[in-house]
N, C-alpha and C positions, 0 to 999 in steps of 0.2 A: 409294178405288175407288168405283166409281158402282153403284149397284141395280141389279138387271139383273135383269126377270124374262123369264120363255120364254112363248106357247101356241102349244102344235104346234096345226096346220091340219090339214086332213082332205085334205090336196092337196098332203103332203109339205111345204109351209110353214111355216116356223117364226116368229113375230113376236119379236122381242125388244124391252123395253122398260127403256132407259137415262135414270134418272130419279134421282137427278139426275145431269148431266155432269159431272166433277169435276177441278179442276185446270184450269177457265177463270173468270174475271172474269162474274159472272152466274147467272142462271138459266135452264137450257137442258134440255128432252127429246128424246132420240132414240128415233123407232120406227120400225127397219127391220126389212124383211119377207126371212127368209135361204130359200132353195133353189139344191138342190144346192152348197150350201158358197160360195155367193156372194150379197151382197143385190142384190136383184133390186128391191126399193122400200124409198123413206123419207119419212119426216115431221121435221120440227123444231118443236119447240113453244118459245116462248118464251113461259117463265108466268105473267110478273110486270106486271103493267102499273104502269110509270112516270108519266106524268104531267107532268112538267116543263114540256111547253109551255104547260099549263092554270095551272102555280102561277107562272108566268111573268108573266101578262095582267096589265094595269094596274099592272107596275111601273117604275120607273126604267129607263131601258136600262141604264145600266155596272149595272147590281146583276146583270147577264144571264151576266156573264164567270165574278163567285164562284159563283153559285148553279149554272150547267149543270156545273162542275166534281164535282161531286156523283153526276153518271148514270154515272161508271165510275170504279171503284177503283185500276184501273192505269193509264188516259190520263186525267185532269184535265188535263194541260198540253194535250194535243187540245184538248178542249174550250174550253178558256180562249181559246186561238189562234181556232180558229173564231169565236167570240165578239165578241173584239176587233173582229178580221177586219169582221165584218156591222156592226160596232156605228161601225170607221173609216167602212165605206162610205154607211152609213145618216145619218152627221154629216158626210159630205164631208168626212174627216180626214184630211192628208198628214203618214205617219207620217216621221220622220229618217232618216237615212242610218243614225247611228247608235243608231235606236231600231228598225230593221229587224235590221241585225246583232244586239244583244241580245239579240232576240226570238232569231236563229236558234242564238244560244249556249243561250238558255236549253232551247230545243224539241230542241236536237241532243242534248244530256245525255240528256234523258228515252228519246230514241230509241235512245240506245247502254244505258239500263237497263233496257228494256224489251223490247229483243231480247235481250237477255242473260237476262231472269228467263222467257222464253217458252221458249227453249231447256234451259237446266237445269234449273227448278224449276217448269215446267205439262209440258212434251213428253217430254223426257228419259226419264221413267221410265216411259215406252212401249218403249223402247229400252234398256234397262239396268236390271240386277238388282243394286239396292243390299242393303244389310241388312236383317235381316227384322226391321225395326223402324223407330220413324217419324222422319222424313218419307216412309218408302220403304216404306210399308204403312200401310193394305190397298191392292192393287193385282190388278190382272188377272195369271192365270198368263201369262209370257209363251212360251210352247211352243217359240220359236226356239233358246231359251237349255238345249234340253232335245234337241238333236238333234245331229248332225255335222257338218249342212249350213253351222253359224254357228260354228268352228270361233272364227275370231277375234273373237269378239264378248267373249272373255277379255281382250281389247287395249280394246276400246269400254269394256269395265264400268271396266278399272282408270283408265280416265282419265276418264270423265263421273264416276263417284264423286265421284274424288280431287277435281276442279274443284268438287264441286256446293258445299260449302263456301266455297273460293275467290270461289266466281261472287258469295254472298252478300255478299261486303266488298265485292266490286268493285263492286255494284249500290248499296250505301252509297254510296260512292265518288262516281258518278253522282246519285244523291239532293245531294250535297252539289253539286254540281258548277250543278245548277240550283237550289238557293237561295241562292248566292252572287249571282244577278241575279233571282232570282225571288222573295227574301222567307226561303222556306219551299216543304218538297216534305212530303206531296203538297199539292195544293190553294195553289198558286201565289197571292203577289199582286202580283207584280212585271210581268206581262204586264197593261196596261190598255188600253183606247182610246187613241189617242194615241201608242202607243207600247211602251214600259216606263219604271218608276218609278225605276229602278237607274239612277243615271250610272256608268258601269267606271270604276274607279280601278287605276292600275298598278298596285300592290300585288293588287287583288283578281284581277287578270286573270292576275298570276303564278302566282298559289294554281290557280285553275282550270288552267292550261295545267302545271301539275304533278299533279294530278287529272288531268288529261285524260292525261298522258303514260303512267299505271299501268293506264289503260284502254284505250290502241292496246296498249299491251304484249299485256295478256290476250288482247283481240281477235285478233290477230296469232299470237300463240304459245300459243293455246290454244282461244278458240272456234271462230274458223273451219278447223284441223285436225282436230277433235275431230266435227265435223260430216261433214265428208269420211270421215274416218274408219267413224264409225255407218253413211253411205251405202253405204260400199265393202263391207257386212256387208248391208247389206238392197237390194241392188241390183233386187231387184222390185218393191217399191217406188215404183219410179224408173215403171212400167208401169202402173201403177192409180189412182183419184183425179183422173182430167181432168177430168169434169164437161163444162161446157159452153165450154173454151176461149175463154170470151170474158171480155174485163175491163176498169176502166174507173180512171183516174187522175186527181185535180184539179190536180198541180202541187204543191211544195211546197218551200221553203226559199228565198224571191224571191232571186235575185242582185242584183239594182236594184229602181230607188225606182218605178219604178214598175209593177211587181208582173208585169213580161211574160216574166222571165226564172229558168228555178229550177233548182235541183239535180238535181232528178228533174217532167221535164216531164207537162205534162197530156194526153192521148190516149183514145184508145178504141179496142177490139179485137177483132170478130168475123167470123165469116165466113171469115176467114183476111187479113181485111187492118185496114189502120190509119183511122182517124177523125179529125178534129181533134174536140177536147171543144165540145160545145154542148147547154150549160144547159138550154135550151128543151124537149129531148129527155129530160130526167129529171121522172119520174111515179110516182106509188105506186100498188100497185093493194091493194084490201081484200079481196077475195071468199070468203077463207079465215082471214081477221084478226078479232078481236074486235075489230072497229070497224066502226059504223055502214054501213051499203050504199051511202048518196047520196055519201061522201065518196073511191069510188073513182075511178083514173084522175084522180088530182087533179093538176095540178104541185106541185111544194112549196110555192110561192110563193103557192098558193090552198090548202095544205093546212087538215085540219082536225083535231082532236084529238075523236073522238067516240066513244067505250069504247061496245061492246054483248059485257058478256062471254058472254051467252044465246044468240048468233047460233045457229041451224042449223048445222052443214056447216065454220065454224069451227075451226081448232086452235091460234091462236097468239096471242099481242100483236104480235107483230113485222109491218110491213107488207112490203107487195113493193113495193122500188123498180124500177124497169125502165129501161133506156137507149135509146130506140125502140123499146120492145117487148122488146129484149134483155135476159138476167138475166144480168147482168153482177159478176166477183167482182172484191174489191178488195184491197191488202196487198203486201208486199214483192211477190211473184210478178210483179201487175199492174203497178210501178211499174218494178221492172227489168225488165221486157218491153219495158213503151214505153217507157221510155228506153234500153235496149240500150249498157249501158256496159259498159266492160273489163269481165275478169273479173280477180280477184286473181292476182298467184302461184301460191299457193297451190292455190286451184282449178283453174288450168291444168293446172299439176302432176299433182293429182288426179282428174282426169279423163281424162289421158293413160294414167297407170299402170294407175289400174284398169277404164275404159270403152273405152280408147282413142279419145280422143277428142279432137279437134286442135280444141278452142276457147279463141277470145280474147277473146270478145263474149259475154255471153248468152244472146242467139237463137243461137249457135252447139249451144247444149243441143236443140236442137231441140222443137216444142210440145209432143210427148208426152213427154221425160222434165220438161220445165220446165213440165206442168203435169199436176204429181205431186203424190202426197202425197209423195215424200222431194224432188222439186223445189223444195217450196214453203219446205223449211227451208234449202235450198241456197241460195234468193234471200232467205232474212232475213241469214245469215250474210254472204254476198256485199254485201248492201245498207246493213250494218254496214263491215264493210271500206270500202265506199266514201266514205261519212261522214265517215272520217278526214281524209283530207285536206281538205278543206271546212272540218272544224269549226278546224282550223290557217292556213286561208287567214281566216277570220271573225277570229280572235283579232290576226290582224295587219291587217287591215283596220279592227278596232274604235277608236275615238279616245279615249283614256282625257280623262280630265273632261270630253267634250262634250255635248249635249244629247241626252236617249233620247226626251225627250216636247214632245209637241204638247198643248194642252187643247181639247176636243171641246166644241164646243158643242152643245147639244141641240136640233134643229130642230122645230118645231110638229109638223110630219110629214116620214118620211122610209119609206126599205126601202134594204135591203143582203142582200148575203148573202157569206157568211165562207167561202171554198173553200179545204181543208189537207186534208193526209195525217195521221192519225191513224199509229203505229207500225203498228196491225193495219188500215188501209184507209182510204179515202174517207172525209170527212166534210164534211158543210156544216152552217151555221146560218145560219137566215133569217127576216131581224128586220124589222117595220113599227111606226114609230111614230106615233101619235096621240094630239094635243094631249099632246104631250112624255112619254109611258108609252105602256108596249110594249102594241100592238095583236092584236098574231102575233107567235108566235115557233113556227119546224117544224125541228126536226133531223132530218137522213136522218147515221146514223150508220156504223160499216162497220161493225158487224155485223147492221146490217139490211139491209144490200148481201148480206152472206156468207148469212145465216143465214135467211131470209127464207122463208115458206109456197111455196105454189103461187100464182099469176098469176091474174088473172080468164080467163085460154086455160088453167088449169090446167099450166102449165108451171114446172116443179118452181125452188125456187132452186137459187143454185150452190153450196152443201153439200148437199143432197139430192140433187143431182144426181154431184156428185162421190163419193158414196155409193153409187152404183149399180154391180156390178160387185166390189166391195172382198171380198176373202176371207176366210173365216170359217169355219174348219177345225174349231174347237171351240165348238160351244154356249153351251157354260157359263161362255168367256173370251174375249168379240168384243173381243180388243186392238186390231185394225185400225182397227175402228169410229172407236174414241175415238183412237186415232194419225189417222184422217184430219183429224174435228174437230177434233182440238189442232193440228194443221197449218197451220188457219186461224185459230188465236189470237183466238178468239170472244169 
């Protein structure tokens, strides 16, 4: 459970102050301001200043791929990928046909254990009252589970319980699944420049594709019902946590060699209509960051790495990236929006019964329930599902003993930049070299997209913003709060 203190306002405002966030990857403050039983403001502090692109400068480029794996404990394969990524484009590297596949076996593992460990074991016990003992304490009263209104949420507990165990192996499962081409999970070394290190051998590729088989299983017969389910129990939910509707996606999982076509396409989304993605459009702004003033409004590409933890007016290490000005969120939500695929079975199903609701698409959920806080778990679940078949179309595309790697040569100077989808969002890395060591190096990560201060216009990110409005019944137990946050898997 997270700290949680109160002071009442002399204007019926109450602040609360969640320090730390708990049951996400990081360190994260929340301080929102509740009246009348909803927050009306917030802040998000991110407390820790990292560093990575400073301890970066004057090294080897490939040393760029092991060492960013480092900045978060749940994606390292993100990072690694992005890495690569900037590190092919900055060497003029044409990776293989079959060192692309590899890549997507290895990054697809990580994706089916990382929405899995987001759902049962960071969100879940927003949602369900396991034993009064740990992993499943201390935790926020959950007041739903104390009423008539949530009659079946008797059905939710006995089956998110009984899985949360389950979910553990199978998230094993998955770990092993990406060090059969990666090395070793976490902190991969099988993803390099070039390529990856692992040539597939049929033997190996059969072990994974029976690993792989015990994980559509679960997927199929237990996560993504089990989500519908919770939904069908907190159906309002489905009505709060929109924030700013708008969001932003790099593309992820190439289909070909040359990098124009993916899984889950690139896009942008506000206003109410669609964008094509352009780079050029992505800037940070500082004005409320513990870094330097002269480095706001920077492109990434000119970023700079300048800590002033003393600022004035400051509350965070995390900058604000912006997409023409727009504060744009990232993460399953965003990805299946613009890309707008089927929806499962399952979810059809589910939607019918208990919404009534005739969809076949995703935008069929329409903006305001798909961009919820219980939305946002509906499109990891969903975004899961659709993985599978992919990661089965890869497995038989792959050439067992033929070539994964290319070798990179190091150019005098070069710049790149690595554009993937992280499990939880957006992420780029973007590498300059000089006289053969890295020059620059700026990561805009997704939870500086999600989590981010206020804008040099003071306009709030899109977790503070999706925090506005959110209900808060009791004081003493803002379980919404942190169900929004953990929503966006920070």
């Amino acid at each position: 459970m997270s700290s949680c203190k109160r002071v009442a306002g002399a204007t019926g405002k109450t602040t609360l102050h969640i320090d730390p966030v708990t049951r996400i990857e990081g360190h994260l403050k929340a301080e929102v301001v509740v009246e009348g039983g909803k927050v009306v403001d917030a802040k998000l502090s991110g407390g820790m200043f990292r560093g990575f692109e400073t301890i970066l400068r004057g090294r080897d480029p490939r040393d760029s791929s092991q060492i960013v794996q480092r900045i978060c404990g749940v994606c390292p394969t993100a990072h690694a990928t992005a890495s690569v990524m900037a590190q092919d484009a900055a060497m003029d590297t044409k990776v293989t046909t079959n060192g692309r596949i590899t890549r997507n076996l290895i990054f697809g593992a990580n994706y089916l254990q990382s929405h899995i460990l987001h759902f049962y074991h960071l969100a879940a016990q927003d949602f369900v009252q396991g034993p009064d003992s740990a992993p499943f304490v201390p935790r926020y009263k959950n007041s739903d589970l104390l009423t008539d209104r949530n009659k079946g949420l008797a059905a939710v507990n006995a089956a998110a319980v009984d899985q949360y165990v389950e979910a553990l192996t199978v998230r094993q499962v998955c770990h092993e699944m990406v060090a059969m081409f990666g090395g070793k999970m976490p902190h991969v070394q099988g993803i390099v420049a070039g390529g990856s290190s692992e040539i597939p051998t049929k033997e190996r590729l059969i072990e994974y594709a029976a690993r792989f088989d015990l994980v559509k299983k679960f997927v199929i017969e237990k996560y993504l019902p089990v989500v519908y389910l919770v939904g069908s129990q907190y159906k309002d939910l489905f009505a709060v946590g929109q924030g700013h509707r708008a969001c932003i996606a790099y593309g992820v999982f190439p289909l070909n060699d040359a990098m124009t076509e993916f899984m889950l396409k690139p896009g942008v989304y506000y206003n109410g209509q669609d964008h094509a993605l352009d780079p050029a459009q992505i800037h940070e702004d500082v004005k409320y960051s513990w870094f330097d003033d002269s480095t706001t409004g920077l492109h990434y590409s000119k970023g700079q790495t300048k800590p002033n933890p003393h600022k004035e007016g400051a509350y965070s290490f995390v900058k604000a990236p912006r997409y023409n000005g727009v504060a744009c969120e990232v993460g399953p939500l965003a990805r299946m929006w613009i890309e707008n695929p089927p929806l499962s079975p399952i979810g059809q199903k589910a939607l019918k019964e208990h919404f009534g609701l005739d969809a076949k698409r995703f935008r069929d959920l329409g903006e305001d329930a798909a961009f919820s806080l219980m939305g946002r778990h509906v499109a990891r679940a969903e975004e899961t599902w659709y993985m599978l078949d992919f990661i089965e179309s890869w497995l038989k595309e792959v050439k067992p003993g033929e070539e994964t790697y290319v070798k990179p040569e190091i150019p005098d100077t070069g710049v790149g930049t690595g554009f993937t989808e992280a499990p939880r969002g957006s992420l780029l890395h973007f590498l300059s070299i000089k006289d053969k060591k890295i020059d620059n190096y700026q990561i805009v990560s997704a939870t500086l997209w999600n989590c981010n201060p206020r804008d040099d216009k003071g306009q709030r990110g899109p977790v503070e913003e999706a925090l506005i409005g959110i209900p808060v019944p009791d004081i003493e137990n803002p379980v919404n709060v942190a169900r929004l946050i953990r929503a966006f898997d920070p």
